[in-house]
C-alpha positions as CSV (number, residue, x, y, z in Angstrom):
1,X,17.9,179.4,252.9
2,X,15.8,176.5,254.3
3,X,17.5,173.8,256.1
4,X,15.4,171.1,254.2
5,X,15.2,172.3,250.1
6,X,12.2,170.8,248.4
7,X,13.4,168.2,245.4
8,X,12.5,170.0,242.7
9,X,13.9,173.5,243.7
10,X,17.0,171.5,244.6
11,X,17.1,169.8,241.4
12,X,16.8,173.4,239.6
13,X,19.8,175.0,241.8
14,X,21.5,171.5,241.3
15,X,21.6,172.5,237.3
16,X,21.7,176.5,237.7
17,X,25.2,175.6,240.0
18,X,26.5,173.3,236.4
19,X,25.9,175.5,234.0
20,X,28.7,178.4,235.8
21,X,31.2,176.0,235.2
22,X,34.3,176.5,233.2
23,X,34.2,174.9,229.5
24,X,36.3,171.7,228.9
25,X,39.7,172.6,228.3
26,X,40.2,171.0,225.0
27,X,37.7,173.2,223.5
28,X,40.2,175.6,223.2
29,X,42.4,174.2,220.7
30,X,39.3,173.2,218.6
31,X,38.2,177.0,217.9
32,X,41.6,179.1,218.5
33,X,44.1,176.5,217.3
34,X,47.1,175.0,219.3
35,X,49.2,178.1,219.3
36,X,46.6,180.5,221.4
37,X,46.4,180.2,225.2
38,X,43.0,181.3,226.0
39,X,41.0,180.6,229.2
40,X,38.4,177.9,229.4
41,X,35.8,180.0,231.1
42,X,35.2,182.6,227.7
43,X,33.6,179.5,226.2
44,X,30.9,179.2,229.2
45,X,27.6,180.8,228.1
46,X,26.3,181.4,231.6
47,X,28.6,183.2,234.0
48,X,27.0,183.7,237.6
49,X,28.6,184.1,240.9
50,X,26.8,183.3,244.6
51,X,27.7,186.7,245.5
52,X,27.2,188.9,242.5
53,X,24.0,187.8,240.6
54,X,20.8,185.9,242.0
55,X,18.8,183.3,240.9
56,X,15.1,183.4,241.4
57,X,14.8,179.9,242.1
């Protein structure tokens, strides 16, 4: 990749890197209940890895 990113590529890898985050982890007892132990990440709509899928950005 470049050494200098332009601003609004930047700004579109910027978001593309938030939205492969986990879910918040109290929205977990809000749809399963308090008794189930489920992992935050199901709850993440977009789930990309650097290595494993691309973005054509």
């Amino acid at each position: 990749m470049a050494r200098y990113k332009h601003p609004s590529k930047k700004k579109r890898l910027a978001k593309k890197q938030n939205q492969t985050k986990w879910a918040p982890f109290w929205t977990v007892p809000k749809i399963y209940g308090t008794g189930r132990r489920v992992h935050p990440g199901r709850h993440t709509t977009v789930k990309r890895h650097w290595k494993r899928t691309k973005i054509k950005a």
